[in-house]
PyMOL Python script that loads the backbone (N, CA, C, O; Angstrom):
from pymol import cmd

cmd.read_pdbstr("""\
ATOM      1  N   UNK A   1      38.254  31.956 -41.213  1.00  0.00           N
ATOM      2  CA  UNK A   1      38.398  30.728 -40.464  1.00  0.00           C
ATOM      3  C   UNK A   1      37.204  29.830 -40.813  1.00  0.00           C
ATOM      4  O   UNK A   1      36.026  30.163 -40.688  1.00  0.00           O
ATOM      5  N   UNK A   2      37.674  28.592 -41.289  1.00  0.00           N
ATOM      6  CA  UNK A   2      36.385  27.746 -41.311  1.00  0.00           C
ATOM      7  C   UNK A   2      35.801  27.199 -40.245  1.00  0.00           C
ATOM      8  O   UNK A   2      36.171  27.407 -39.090  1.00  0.00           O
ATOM      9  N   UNK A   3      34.642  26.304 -40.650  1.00  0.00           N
ATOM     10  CA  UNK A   3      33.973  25.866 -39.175  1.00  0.00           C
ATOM     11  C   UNK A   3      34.530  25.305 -38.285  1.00  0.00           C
ATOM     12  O   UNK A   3      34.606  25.763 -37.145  1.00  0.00           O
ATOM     13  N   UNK A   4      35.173  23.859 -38.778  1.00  0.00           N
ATOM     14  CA  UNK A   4      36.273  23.167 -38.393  1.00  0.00           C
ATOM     15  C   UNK A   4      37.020  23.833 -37.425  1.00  0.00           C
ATOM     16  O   UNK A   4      37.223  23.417 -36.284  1.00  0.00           O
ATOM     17  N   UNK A   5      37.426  24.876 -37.903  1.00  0.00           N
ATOM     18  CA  UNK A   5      39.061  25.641 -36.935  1.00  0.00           C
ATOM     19  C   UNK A   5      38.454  26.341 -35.834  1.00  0.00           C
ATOM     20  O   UNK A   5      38.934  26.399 -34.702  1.00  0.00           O
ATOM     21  N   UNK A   6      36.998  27.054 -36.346  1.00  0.00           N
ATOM     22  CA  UNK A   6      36.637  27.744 -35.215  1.00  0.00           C
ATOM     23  C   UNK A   6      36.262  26.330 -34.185  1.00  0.00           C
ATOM     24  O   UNK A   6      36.882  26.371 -33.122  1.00  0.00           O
ATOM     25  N   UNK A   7      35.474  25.273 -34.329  1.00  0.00           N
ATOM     26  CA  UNK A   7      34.955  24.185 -33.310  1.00  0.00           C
ATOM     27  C   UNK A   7      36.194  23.629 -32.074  1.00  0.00           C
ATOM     28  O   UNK A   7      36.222  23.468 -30.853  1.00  0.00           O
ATOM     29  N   UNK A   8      37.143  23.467 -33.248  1.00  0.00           N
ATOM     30  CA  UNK A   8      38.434  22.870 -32.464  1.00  0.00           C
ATOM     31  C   UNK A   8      39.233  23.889 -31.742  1.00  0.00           C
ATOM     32  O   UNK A   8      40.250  23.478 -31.183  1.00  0.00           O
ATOM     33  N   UNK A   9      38.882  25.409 -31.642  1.00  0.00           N
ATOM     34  CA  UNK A   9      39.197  26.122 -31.027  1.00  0.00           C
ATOM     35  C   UNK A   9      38.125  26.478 -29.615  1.00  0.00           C
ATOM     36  O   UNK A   9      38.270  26.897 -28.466  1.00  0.00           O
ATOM     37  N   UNK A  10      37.305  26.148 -30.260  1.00  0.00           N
ATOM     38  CA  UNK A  10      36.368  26.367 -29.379  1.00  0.00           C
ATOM     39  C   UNK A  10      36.467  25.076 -27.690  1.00  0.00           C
ATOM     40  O   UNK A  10      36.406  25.391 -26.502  1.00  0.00           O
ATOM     41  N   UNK A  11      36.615  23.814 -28.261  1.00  0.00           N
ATOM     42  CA  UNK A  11      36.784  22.903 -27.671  1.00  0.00           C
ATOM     43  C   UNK A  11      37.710  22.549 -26.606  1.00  0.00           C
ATOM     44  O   UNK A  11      37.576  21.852 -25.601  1.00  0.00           O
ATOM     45  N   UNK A  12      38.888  23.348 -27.186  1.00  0.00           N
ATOM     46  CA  UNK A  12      40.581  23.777 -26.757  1.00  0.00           C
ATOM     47  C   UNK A  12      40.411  24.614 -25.532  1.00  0.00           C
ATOM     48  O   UNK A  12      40.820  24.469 -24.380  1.00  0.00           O
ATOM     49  N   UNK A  13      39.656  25.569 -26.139  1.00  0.00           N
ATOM     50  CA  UNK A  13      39.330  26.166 -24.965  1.00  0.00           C
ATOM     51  C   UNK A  13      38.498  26.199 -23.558  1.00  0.00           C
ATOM     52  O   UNK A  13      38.734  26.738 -22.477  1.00  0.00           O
ATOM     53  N   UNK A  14      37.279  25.282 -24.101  1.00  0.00           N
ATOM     54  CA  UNK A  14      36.801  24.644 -22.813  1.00  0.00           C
ATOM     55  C   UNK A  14      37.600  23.453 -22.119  1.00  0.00           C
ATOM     56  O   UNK A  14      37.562  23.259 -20.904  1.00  0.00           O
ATOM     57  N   UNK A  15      38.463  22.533 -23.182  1.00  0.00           N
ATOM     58  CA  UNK A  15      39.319  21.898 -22.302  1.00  0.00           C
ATOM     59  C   UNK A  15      40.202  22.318 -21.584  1.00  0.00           C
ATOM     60  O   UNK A  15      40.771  21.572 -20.787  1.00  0.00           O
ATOM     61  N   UNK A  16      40.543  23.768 -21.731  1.00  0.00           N
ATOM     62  CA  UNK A  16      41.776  24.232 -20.676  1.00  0.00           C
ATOM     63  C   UNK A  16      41.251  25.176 -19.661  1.00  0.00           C
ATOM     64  O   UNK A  16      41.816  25.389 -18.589  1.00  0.00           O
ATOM     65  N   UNK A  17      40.298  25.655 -19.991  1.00  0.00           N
ATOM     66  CA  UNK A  17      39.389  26.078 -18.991  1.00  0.00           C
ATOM     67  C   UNK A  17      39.336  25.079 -17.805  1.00  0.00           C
ATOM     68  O   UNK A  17      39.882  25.029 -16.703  1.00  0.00           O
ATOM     69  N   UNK A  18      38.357  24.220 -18.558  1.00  0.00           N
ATOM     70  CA  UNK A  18      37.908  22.639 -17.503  1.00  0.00           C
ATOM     71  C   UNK A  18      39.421  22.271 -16.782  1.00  0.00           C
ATOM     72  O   UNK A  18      39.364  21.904 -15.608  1.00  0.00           O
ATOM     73  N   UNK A  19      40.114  22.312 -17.113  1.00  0.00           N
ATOM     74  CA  UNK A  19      41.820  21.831 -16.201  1.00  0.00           C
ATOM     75  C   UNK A  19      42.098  22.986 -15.622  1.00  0.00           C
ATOM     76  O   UNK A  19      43.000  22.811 -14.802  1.00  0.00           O
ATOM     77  N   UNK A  20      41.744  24.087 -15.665  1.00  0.00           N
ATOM     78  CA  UNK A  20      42.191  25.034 -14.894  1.00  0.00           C
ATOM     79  C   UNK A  20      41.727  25.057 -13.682  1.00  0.00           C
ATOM     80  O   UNK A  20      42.227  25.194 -12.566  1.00  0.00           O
ATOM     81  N   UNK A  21      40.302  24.840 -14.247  1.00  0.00           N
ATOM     82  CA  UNK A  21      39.394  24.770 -12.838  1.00  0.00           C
ATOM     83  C   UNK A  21      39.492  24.239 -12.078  1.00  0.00           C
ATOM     84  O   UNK A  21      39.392  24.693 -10.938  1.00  0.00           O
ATOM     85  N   UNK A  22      39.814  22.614 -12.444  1.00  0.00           N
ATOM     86  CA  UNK A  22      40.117  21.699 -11.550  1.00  0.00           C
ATOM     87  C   UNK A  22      41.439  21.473 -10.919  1.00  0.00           C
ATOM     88  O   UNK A  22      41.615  20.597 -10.072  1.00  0.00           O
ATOM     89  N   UNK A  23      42.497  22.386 -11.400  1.00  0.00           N
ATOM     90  CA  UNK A  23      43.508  22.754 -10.959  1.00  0.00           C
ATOM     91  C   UNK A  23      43.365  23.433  -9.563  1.00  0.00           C
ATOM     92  O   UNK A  23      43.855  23.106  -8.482  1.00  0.00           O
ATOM     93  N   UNK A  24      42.299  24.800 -10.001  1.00  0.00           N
ATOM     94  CA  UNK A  24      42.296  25.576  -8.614  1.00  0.00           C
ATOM     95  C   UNK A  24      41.226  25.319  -7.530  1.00  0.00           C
ATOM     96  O   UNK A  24      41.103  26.016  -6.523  1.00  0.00           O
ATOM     97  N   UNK A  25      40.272  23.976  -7.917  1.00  0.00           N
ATOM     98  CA  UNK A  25      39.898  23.142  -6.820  1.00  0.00           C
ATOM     99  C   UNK A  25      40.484  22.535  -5.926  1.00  0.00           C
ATOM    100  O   UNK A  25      40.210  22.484  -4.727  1.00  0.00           O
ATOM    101  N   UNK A  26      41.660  21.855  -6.736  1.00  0.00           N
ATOM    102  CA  UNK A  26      42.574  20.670  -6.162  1.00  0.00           C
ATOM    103  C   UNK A  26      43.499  21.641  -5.102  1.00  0.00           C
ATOM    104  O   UNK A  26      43.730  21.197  -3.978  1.00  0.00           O
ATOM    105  N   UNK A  27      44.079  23.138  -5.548  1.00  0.00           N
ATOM    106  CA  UNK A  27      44.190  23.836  -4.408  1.00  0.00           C
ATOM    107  C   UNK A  27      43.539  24.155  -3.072  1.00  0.00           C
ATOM    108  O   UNK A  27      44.064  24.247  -1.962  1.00  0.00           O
ATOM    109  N   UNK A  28      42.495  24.277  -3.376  1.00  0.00           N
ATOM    110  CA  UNK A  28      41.796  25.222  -2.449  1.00  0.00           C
ATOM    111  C   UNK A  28      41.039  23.915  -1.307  1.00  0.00           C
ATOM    112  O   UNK A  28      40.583  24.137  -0.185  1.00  0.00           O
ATOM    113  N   UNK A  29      41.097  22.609  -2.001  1.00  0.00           N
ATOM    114  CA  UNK A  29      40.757  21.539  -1.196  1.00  0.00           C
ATOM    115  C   UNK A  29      41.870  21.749   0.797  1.00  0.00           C
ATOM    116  O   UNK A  29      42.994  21.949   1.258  1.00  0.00           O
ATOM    117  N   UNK A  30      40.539  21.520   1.167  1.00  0.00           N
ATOM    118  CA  UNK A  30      40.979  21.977   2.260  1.00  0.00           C
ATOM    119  C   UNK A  30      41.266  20.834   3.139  1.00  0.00           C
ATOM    120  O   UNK A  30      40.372  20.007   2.964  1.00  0.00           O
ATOM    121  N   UNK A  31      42.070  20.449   3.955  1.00  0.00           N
ATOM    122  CA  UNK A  31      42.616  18.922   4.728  1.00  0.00           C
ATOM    123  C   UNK A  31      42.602  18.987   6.230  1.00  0.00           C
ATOM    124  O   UNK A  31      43.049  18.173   7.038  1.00  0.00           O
ATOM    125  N   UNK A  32      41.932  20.245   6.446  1.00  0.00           N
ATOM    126  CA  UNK A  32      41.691  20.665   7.716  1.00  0.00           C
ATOM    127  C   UNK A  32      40.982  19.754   8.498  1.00  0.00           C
ATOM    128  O   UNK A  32      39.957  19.283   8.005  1.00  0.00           O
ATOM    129  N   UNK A  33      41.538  19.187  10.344  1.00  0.00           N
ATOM    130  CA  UNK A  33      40.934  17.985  10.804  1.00  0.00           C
ATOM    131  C   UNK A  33      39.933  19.371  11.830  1.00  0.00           C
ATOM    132  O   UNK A  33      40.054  20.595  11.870  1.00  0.00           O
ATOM    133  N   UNK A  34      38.914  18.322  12.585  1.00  0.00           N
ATOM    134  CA  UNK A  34      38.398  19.350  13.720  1.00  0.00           C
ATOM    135  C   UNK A  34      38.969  18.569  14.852  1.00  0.00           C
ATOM    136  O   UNK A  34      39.712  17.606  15.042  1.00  0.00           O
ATOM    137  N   UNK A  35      38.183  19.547  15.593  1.00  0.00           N
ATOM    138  CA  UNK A  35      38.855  19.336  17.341  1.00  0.00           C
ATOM    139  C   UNK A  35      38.551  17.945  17.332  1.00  0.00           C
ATOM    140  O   UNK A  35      39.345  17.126  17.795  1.00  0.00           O
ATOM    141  N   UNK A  36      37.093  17.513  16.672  1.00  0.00           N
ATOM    142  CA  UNK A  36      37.183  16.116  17.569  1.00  0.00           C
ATOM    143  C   UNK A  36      37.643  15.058  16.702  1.00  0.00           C
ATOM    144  O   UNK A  36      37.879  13.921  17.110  1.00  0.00           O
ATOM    145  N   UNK A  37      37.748  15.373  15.698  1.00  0.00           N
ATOM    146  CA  UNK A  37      39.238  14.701  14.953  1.00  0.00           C
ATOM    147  C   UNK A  37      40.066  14.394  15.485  1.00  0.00           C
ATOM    148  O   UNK A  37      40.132  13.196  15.758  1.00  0.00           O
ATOM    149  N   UNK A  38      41.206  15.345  15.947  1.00  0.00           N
ATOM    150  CA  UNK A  38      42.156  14.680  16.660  1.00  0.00           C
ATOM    151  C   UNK A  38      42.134  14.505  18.143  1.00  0.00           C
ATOM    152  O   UNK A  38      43.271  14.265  18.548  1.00  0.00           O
ATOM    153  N   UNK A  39      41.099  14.546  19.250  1.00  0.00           N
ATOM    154  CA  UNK A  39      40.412  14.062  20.395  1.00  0.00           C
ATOM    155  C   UNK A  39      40.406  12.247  20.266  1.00  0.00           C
ATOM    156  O   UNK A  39      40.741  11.373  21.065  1.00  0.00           O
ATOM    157  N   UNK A  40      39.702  12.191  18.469  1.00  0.00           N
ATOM    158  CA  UNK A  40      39.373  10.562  18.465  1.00  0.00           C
ATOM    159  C   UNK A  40      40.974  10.142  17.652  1.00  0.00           C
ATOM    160  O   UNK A  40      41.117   8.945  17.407  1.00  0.00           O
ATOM    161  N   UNK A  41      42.220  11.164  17.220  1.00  0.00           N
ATOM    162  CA  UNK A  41      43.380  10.533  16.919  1.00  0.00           C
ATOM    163  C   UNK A  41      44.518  11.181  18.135  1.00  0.00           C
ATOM    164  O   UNK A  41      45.172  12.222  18.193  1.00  0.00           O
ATOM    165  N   UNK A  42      44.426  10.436  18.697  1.00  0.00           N
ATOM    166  CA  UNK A  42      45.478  11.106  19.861  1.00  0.00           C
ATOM    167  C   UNK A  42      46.708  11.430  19.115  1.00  0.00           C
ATOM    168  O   UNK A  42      47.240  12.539  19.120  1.00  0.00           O
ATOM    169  N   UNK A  43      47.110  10.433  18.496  1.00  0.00           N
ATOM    170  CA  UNK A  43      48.633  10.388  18.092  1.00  0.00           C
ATOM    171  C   UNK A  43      49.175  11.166  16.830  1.00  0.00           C
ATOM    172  O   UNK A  43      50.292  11.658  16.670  1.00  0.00           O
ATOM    173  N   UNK A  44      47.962  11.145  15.875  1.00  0.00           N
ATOM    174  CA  UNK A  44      47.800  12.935  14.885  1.00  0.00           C
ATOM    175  C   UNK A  44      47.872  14.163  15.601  1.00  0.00           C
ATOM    176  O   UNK A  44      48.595  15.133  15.374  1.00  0.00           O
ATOM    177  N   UNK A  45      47.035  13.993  16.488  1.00  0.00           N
ATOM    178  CA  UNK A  45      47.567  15.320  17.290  1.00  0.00           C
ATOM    179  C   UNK A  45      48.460  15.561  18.356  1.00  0.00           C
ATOM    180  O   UNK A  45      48.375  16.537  19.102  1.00  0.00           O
ATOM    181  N   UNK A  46      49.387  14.604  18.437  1.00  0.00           N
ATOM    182  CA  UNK A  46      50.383  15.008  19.179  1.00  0.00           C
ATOM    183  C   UNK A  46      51.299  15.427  17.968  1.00  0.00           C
ATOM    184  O   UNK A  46      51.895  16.496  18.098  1.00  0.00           O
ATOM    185  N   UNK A  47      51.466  14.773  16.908  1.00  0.00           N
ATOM    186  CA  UNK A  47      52.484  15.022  15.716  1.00  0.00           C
ATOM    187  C   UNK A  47      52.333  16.846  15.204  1.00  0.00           C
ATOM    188  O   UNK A  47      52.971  17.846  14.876  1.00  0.00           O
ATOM    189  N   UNK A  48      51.272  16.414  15.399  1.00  0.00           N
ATOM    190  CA  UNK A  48      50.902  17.944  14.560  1.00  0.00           C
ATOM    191  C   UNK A  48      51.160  18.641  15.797  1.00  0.00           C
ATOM    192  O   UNK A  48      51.868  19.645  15.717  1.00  0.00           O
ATOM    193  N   UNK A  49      50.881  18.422  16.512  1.00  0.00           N
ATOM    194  CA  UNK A  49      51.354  19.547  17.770  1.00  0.00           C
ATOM    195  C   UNK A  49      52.693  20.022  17.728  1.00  0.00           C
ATOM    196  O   UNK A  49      52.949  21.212  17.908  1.00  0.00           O
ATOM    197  N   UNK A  50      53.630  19.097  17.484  1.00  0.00           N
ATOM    198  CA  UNK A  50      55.222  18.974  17.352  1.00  0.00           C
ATOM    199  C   UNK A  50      55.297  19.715  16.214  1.00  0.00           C
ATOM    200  O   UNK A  50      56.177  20.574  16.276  1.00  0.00           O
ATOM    201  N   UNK A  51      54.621  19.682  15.094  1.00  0.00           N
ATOM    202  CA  UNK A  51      55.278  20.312  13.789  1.00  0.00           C
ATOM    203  C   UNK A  51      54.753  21.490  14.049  1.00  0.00           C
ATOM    204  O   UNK A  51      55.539  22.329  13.609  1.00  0.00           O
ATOM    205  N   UNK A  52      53.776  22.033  14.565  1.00  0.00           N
ATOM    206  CA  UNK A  52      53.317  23.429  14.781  1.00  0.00           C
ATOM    207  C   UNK A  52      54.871  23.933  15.984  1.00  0.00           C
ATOM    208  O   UNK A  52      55.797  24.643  15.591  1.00  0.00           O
ATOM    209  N   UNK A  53      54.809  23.565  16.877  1.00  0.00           N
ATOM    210  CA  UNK A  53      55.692  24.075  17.601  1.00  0.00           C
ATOM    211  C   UNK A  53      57.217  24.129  17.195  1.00  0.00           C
ATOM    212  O   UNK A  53      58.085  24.988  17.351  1.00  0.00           O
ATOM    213  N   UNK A  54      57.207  22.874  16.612  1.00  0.00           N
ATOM    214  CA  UNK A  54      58.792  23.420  15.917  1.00  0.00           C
ATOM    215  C   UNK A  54      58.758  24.236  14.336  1.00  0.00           C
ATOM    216  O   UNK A  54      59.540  23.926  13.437  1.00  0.00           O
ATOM    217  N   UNK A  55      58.197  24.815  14.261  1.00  0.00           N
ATOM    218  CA  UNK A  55      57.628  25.787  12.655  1.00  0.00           C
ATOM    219  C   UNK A  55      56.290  26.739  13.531  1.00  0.00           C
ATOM    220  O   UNK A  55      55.098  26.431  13.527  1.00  0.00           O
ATOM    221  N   UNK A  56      56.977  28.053  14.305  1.00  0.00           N
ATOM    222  CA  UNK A  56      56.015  29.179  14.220  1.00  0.00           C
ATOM    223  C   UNK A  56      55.047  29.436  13.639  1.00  0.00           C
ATOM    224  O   UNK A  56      53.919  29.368  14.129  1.00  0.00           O
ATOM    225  N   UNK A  57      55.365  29.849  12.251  1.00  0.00           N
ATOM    226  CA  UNK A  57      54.751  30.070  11.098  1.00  0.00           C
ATOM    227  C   UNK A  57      53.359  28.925  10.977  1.00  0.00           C
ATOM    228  O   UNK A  57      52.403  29.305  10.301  1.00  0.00           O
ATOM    229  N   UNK A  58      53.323  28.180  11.338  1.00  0.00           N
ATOM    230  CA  UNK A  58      52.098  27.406  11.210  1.00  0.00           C
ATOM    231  C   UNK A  58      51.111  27.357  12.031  1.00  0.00           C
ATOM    232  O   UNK A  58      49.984  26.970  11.722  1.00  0.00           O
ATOM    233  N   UNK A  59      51.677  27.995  13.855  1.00  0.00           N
ATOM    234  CA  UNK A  59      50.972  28.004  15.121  1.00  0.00           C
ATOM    235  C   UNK A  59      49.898  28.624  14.731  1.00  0.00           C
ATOM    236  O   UNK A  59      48.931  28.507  15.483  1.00  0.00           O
ATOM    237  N   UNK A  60      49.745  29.341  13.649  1.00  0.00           N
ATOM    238  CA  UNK A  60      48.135  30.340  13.363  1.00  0.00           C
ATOM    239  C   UNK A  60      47.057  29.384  12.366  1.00  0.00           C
ATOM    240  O   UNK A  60      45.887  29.713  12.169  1.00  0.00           O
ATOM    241  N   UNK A  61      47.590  28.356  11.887  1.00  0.00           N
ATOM    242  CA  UNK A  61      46.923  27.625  11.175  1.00  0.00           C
ATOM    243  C   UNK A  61      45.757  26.689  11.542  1.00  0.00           C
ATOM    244  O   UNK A  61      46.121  25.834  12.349  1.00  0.00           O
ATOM    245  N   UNK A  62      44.182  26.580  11.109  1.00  0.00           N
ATOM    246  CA  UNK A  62      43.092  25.620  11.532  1.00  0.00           C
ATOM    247  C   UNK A  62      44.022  24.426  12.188  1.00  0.00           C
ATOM    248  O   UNK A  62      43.876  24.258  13.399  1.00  0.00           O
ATOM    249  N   UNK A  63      44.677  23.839  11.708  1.00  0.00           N
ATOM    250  CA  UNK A  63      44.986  22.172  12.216  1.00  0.00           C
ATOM    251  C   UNK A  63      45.921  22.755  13.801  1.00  0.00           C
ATOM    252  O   UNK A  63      45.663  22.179  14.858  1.00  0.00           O
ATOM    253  N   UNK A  64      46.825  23.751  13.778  1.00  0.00           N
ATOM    254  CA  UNK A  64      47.439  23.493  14.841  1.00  0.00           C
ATOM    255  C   UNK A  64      46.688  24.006  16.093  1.00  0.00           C
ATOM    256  O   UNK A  64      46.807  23.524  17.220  1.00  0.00           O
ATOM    257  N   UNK A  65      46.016  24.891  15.799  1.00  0.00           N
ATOM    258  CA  UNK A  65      44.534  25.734  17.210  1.00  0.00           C
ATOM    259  C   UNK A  65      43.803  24.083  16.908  1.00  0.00           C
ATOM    260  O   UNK A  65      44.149  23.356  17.838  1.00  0.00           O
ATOM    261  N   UNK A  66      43.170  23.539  16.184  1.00  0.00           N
ATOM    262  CA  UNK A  66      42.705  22.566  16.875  1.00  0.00           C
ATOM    263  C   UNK A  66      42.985  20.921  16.859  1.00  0.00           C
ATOM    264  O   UNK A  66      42.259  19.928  16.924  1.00  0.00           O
ATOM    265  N   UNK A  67      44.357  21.145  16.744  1.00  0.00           N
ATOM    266  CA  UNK A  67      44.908  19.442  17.639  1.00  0.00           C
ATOM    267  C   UNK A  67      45.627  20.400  18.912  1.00  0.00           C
ATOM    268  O   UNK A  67      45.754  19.574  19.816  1.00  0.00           O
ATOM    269  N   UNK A  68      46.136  21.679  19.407  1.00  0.00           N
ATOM    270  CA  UNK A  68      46.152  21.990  20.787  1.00  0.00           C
ATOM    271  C   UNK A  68      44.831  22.033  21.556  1.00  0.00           C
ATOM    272  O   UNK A  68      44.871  21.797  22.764  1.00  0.00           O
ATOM    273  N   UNK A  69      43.851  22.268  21.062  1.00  0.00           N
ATOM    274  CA  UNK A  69      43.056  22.708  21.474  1.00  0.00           C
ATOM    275  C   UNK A  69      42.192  21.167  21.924  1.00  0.00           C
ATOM    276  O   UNK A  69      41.540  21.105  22.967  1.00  0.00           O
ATOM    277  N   UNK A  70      42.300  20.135  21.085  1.00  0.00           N
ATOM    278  CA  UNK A  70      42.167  18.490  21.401  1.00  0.00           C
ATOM    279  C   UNK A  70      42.906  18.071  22.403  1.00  0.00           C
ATOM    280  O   UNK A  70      42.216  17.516  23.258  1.00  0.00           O
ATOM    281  N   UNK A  71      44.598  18.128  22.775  1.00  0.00           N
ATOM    282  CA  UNK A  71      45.103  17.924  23.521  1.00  0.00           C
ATOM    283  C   UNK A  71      44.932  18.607  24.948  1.00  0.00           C
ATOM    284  O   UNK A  71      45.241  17.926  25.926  1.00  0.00           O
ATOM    285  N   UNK A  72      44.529  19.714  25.113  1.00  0.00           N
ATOM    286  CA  UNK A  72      44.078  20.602  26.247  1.00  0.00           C
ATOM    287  C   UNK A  72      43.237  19.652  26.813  1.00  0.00           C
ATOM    288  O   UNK A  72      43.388  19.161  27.932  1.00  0.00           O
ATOM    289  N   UNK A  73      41.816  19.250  25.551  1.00  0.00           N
ATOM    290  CA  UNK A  73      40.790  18.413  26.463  1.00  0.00           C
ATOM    291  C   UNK A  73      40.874  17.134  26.613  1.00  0.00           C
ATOM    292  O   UNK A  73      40.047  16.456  27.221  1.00  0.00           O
ATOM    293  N   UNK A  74      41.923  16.703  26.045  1.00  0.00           N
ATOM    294  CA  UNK A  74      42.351  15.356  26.833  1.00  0.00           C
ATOM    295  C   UNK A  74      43.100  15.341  28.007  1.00  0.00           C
ATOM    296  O   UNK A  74      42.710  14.561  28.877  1.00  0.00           O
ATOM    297  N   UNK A  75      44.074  16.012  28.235  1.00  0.00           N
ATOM    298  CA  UNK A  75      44.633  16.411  29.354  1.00  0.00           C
ATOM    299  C   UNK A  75      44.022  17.393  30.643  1.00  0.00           C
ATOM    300  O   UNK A  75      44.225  17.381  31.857  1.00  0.00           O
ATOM    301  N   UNK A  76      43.394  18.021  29.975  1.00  0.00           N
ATOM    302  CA  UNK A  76      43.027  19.142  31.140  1.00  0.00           C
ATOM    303  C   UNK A  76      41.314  19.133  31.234  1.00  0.00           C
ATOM    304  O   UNK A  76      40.870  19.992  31.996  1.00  0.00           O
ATOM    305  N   UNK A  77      40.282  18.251  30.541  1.00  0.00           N
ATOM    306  CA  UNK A  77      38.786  18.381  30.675  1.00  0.00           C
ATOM    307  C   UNK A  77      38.253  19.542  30.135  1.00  0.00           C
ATOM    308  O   UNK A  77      38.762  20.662  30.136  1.00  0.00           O
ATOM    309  N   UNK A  78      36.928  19.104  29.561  1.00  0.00           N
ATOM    310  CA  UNK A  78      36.627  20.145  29.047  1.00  0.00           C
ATOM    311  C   UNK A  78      36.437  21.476  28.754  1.00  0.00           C
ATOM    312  O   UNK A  78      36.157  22.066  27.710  1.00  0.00           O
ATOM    313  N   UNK A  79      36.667  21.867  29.996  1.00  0.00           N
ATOM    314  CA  UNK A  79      36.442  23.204  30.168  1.00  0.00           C
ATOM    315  C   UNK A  79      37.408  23.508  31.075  1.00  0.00           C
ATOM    316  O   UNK A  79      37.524  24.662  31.489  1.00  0.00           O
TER     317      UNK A  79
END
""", "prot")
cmd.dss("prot")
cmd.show_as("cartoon", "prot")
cmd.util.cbc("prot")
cmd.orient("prot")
């Protein structure tokens, strides 16, 4: 293999590396709100409240424990 073939292989491969990576960043990016996130969006967390409750499967998820957990302390005080 000449130099050439090895460089442009070499290159190939950090470019698909580099997209991979940023592939499994763009996953792992997380969109998670906090409690006082949706405290200061009432109306995000009523939505999300609705989609947690009508989809089980999500009631265990960061966003739906805390837009219930926002709505509790708007309705019911802090503690």
């Amino acid at each position: 293999m000449n130099k050439y073939a090895t460089i442009a292989i070499s290159v190939t491969l950090v470019l698909a590396l580099t997209a991979f990576n940023a592939t499994i960043a763009g996953e792992s990016n997380d969109d998670t709100k906090s409690v006082a996130w949706y405290v200061a969006n009432v109306k995000a967390a009523k939505m999300q409240n609705q989609q947690c409750h009508d989809n089980p499967s999500l009631q265990s998820t960061p966003n739906c424990e805390n837009s219930l957990h926002a709505l509790q302390i708007m309705f019911k005080g802090g503690n």
